[in-house]
Every structure is written in structure tokens, then in C-alpha cells.
C-alpha positions in Angstrom: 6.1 -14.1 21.4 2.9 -14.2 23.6 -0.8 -14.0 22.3 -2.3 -11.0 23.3 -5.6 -12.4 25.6 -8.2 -9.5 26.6 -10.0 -10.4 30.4 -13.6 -11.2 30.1 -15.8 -11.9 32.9 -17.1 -15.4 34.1 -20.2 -16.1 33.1 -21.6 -16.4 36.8 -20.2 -12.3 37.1 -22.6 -11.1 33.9 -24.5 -8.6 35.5 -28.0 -7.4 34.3 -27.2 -4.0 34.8 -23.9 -3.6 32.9 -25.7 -5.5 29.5 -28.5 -3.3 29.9 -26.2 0.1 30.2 -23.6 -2.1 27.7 -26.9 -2.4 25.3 -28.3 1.1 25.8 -25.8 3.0 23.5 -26.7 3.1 19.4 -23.3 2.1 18.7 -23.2 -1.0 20.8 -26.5 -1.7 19.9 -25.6 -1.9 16.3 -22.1 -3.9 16.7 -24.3 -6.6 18.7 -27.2 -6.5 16.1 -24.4 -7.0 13.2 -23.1 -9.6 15.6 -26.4 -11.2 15.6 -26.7 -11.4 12.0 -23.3 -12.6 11.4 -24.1 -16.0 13.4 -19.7 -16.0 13.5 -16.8 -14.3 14.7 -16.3 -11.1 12.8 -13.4 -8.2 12.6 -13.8 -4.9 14.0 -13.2 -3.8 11.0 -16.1 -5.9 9.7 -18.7 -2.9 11.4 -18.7 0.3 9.9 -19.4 2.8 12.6 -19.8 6.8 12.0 -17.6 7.3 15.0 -13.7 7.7 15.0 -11.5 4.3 16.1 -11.1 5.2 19.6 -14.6 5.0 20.4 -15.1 2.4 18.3 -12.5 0.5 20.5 -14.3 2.0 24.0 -17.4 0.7 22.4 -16.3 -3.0 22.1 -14.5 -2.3 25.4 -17.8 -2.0 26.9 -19.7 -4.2 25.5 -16.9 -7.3 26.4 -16.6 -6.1 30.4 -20.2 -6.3 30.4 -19.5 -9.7 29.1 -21.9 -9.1 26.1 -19.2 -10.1 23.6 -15.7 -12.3 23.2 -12.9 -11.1 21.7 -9.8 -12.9 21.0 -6.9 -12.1 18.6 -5.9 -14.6 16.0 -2.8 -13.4 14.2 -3.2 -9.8 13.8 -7.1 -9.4 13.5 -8.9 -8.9 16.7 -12.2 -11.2 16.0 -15.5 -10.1 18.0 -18.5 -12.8 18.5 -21.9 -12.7 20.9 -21.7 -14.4 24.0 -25.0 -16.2 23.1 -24.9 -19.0 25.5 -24.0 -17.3 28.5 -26.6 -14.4 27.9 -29.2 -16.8 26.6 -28.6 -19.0 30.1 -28.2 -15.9 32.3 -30.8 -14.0 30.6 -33.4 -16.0 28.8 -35.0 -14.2 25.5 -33.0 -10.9 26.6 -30.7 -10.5 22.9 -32.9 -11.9 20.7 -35.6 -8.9 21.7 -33.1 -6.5 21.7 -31.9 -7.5 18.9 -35.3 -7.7 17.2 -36.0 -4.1 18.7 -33.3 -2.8 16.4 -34.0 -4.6 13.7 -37.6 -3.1 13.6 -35.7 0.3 14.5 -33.4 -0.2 11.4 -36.4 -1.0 9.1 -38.4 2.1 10.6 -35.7 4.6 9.5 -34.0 2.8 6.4 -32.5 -0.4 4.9 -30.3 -2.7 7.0 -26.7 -3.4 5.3 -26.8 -7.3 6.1 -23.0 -9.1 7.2 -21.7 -10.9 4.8 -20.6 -14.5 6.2 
């Protein structure tokens, strides 16, 4: 039996534009704040979403061709984590204001539920 291995792009083919549209939706927004917080790799099932399982699975589509996040499957979970490095190179200071943006978002219109590690 083969693993199941999901394309991401090379680091040198992150484009600004497709983080920023990637990073412009509430949803994605919230998966790569949670992300954030979680400093690890984390289930989709981790992060609740109010939105059914097909867009949750077009949402983490979107935000890994944008080459905003990894996913890899080990056994049968599918584990998410922030491509940090790469963004952080590419794109110096860019997640951790976005990220603070939300978290001042979060605070502004109710409590945060923090990961649990």
C-alpha cells in the first residue's frame, strides 16, 4: 500500500498574491490562526469550523496550493501545520501580523478557544 502524498508548492513558487487571497477568507483565517497557536501539527479535525466538511476540505485546499500550510497523512489522520519558515523567509513579519490581526479580531467580538497541545 502507498502513502497518500498531497502536491505542495516549492517554496521559491509561494506567491504573494495567492497567501493574501488564501488569508482573506474568515475560515482560512481562523485554521491558520489556530495553526499559530498550536506551534505543532494538528488534525482537521482539531478546528471546529461552522461550515460543512466539504468546504472545510476546499478551505485547507486553499490555504496548502497557496503554500500557506503542509499537509501530510500519517496513518489515517491527515495532520495540518504552518509553513512558517518559508512564509517567514519569503515574506518577513507577514503571519505573525495577520495572525495578530485576528487575534485582536477574536478578542473584539468574544473569547478565543485556545488549541490544546
Amino acid at each position: 500500500m502507498t502513502a497518500r502524498v498531497l502536491e505542495h508548492p516549492p517554496a521559491e513558487e509561494i506567491r504573494l498574491e495567492e497567501v493574501l487571497h488564501a488569508l482573506a477568507d474568515p475560515a482560512r483565517l481562523e485554521i491558520v490562526r489556530f495553526l499559530a497557536a498550536a506551534g505543532a501539527e494538528v488534525p482537521c479535525s482539531a478546528i471546529d469550523l461552522a461550515v460543512s466538511k466539504s468546504t472545510t476540505t476546499h478551505h485547507y485546499r486553499v490555504l496548502r496550493e497557496a503554500g500557506v500550510i503542509t499537509q501530510v497523512y500519517r496513518g489515517t489522520s491527515k495532520l495540518n501545520g504552518l509553513r512558517r519558515a518559508d512564509l517567514d523567509r519569503l515574506f518577513p513579519g507577514l503571519l505573525d501580523s495577520v495572525v495578530n490581526a485576528a487575534e485582536g479580531q477574536r478578542a473584539d467580538t468574544g473569547p478565543a478557544t485556545a488549541p490544546t497541545p
